[in-house]
C-alpha positions in Angstrom: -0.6 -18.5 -9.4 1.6 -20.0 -11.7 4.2 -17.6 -14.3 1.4 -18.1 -16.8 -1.5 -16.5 -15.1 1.4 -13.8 -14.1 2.0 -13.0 -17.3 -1.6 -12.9 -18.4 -2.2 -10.7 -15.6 1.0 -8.6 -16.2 -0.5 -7.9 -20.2 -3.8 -7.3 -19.2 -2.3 -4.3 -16.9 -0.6 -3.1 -19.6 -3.3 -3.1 -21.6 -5.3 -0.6 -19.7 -2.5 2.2 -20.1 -0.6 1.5 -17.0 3.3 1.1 -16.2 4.5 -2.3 -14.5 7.2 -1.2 -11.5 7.6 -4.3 -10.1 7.0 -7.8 -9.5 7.1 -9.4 -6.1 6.0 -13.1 -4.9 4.2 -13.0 -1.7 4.1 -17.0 -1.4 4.9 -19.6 -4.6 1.8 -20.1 -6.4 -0.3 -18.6 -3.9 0.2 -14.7 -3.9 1.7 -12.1 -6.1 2.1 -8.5 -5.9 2.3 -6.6 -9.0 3.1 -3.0 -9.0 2.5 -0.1 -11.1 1.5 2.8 -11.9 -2.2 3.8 -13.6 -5.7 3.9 -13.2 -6.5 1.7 -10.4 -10.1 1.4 -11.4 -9.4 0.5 -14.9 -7.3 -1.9 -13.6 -9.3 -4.0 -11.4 -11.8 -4.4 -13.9 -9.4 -5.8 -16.5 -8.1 -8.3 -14.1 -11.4 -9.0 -12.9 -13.1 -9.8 -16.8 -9.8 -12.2 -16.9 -11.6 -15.8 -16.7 -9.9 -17.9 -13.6 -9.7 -18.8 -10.3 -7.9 -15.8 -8.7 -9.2 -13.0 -6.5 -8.3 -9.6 -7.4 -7.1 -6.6 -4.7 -6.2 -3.7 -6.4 -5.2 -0.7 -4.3 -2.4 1.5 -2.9 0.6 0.0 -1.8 1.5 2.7 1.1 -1.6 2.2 2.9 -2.0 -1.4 2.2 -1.6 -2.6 5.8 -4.6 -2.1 7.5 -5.3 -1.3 11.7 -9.4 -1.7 12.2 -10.8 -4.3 10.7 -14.9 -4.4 10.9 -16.5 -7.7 10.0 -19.7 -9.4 9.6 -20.5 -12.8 11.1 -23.2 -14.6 9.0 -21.7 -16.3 5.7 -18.4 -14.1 6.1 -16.9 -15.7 9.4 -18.8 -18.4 10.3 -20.3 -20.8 7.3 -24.0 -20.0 7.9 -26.8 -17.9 8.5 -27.8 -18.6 12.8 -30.8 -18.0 12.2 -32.0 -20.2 9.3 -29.9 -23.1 11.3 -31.9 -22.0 14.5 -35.0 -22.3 12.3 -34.7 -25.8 11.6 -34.9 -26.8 14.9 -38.2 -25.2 15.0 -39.1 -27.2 11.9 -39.4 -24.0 9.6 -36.4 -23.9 8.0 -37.4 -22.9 4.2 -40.1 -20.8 5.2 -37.5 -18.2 7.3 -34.1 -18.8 4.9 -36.5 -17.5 2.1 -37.0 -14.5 4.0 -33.0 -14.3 4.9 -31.5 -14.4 1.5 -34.1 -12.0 0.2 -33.0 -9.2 3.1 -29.6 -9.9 2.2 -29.8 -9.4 -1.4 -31.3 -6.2 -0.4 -35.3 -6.5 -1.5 -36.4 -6.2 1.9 -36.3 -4.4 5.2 -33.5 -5.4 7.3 -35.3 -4.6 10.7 -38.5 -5.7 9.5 -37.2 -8.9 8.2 -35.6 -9.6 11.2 -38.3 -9.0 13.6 -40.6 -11.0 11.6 -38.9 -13.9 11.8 -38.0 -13.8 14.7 -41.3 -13.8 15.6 -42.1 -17.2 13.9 -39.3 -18.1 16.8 -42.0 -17.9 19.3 -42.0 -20.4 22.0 -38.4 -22.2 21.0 -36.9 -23.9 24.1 -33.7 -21.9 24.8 -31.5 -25.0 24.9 -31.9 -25.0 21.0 -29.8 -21.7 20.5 -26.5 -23.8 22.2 -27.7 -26.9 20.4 -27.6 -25.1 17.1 -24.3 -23.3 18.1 -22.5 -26.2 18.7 -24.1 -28.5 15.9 -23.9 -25.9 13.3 -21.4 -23.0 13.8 -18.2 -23.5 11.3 -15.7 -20.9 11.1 -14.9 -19.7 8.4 -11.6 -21.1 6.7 -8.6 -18.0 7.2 -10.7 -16.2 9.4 -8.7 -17.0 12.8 -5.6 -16.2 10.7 -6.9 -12.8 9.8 -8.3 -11.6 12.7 -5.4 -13.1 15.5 -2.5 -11.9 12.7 -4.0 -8.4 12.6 -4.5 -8.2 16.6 -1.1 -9.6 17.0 0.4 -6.3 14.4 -1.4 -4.0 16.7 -5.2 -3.3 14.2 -8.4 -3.5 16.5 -11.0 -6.0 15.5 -15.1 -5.5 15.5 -17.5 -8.0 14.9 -20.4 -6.6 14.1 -23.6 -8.8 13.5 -27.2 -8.5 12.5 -27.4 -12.1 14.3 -27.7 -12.5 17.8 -25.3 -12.4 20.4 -25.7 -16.0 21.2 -23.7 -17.1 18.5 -21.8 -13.7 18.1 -20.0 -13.6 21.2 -18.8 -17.4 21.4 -17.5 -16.8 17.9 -15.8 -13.8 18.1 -14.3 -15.4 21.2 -13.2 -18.0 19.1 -11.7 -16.2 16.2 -10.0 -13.4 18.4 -11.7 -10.7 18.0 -11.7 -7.5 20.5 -15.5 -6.1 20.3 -18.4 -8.1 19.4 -21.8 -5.8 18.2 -25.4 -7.8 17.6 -28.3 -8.3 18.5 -30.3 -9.4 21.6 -32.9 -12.2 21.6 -35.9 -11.8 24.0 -36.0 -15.3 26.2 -38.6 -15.6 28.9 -39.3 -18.6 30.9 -36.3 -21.0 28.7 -38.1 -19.7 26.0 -37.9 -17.6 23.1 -40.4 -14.4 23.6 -40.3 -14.0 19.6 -39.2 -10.5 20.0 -35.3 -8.7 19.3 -33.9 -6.1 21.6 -34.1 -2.5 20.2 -31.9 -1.2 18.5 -31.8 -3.7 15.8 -28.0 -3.7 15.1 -28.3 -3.5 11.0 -26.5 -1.5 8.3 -26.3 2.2 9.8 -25.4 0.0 13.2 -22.3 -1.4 11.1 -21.2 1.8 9.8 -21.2 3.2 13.2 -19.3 0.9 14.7 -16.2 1.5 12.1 -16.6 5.1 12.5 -16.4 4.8 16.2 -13.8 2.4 16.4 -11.7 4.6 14.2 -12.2 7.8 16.8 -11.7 6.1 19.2 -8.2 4.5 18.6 -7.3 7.3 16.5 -7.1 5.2 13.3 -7.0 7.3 10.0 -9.4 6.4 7.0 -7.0 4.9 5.0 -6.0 2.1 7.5 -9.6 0.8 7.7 -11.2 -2.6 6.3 -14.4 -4.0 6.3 -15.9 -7.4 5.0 -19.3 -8.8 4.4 -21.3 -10.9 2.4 -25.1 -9.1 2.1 -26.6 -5.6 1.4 -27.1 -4.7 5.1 -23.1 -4.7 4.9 -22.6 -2.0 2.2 -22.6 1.3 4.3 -19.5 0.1 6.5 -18.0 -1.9 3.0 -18.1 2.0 1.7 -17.1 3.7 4.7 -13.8 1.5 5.0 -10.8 2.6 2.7 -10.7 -1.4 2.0 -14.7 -2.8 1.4 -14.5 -6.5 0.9 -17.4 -8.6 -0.1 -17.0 -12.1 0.9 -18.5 -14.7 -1.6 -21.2 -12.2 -1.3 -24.8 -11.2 -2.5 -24.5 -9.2 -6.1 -25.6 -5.6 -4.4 -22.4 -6.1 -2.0 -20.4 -7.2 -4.7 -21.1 -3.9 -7.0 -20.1 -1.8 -3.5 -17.3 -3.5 -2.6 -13.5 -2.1 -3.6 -12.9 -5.8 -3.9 -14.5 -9.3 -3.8 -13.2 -12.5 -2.8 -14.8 -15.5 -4.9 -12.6 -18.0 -4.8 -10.3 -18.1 -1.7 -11.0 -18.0 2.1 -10.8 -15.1 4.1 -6.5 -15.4 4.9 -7.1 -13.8 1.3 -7.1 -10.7 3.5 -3.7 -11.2 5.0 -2.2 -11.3 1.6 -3.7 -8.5 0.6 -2.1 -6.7 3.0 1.2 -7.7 1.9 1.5 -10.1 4.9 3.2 -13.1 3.9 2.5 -16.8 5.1 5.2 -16.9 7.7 4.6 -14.0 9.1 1.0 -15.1 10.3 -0.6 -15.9 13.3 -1.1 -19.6 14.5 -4.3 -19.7 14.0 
């Protein structure tokens, strides 16, 4: 951020009512912390209508540290959707990301969309699934800085996917995380059966899992984040005293306490108050 877009950020806070306290760089033209006092809400929709390339976080500054992060894996830490990748190999690519993008934008089923195509799976020769993983699993740019810089200030870490735990648990290997939640595909033979183990890990699944994670460690509401991308996300984005949606879907984007549009997910560590050198090595 340069002083200009500062400034403009600084009047457009002012506008709304509120009283500036303080100004604090986090990291030269990267993050800024601007303090005051006001309407929070009024707030983040002023500096959201600003036109620009910065992403907005807008929340109280005594809790802004957070110790249970809950994430989602599809298009929020990894760069893709498994199973549209895992499609193509079966040659029906189009015909099942159709059916992906409309569940996460909310117009369908969850459950029923993922059972139905993972049905159109049938028959796949298992040795796809690792070919896919290693072919076309990204991680997500920041998102081994989040997760290892949290675990390493002492916050637990849940991934929790409506994928499949093929992909999930390599990944959140990868990344760092401490719990990995999704689903199980049926495989008979070297082959896929075309069927998901029940439950279907999906929204109310999510929710759960940041609920429990918080009873168990004992961590209070107010220290909680969660981050996703589609609708299935929204119960645990609203559950969490932080709901990020990630480049995300516009139903997630209308739940979420924040978005991220424009940066990757160390975003997150900023937000916190976290500055560069302080993160992991990730």
């Amino acid at each position: 951020m340069g002083q200009g877009d500062i400034s403009a950020a600084q009047d457009c806070i002012s506008e709304t009512g509120a009283t500036i306290t303080g100004i604090a760089e986090l990291e030269a033209g990267k993050a800024t912390d601007i303090f005051f006092d006001g309407d929070r809400a009024a707030v983040r929709a002023a500096l959201q209508a600003v036109p620009g390339t910065h992403d907005v976080v807008v929340q109280a500054q005594t809790t802004r540290e957070k110790k249970l992060l809950v994430a989602d894996m599809d298009s929020t830490m990894i760069t893709i959707e498994c199973i549209d990748e895992l499609a193509d190999y079966a040659g029906i690519k189009a015909q099942i990301a159709d059916v992906t993008e409309r569940a996460m934008r909310g117009e369908l089923d969850f459950a029923e969309a993922l059972r139905a195509r993972v049905a159109l799976l049938t028959d796949l020769d298992e040795a796809k699934i690792d070919l896919c993983r290693a072919e076309r699993v990204k991680i997500m740019p920041g998102a081994k800085a989040l997760v290892q810089t949290m675990v390493a200030r002492g916050a637990k870490t849940v991934l929790v996917s409506g994928g499949f735990t093929r992909f999930a648990d390599p990944v959140g290997a990868e990344i760092g995380f401490q719990k990995v939640v999704a689903n199980v595909l049926g495989l008979a033979n070297g082959r896929l059966t075309g069927t998901v183990a029940d439950p279907i890990v999906d929204s109310a699944r999510k929710q759960q899992e940041l609920e429990a994670a918080m009873a168990v460690h004992g961590i209070a509401a107010d220290r909680t984040m969660a981050v996703g991308d589609g609708a299935n996300d929204i119960p645990m984005i609203q559950a969490a005293s932080l709901g990020i949606a990630y480049h995300a879907k516009e139903k997630a984007r209308a739940a979420a306490d924040a978005e991220i549009r424009h940066g990757d997910l160390s975003v997150l560590l900023y937000a916190q108050g976290i500055k560069r050198q302080d993160w992991g090595n990730a």
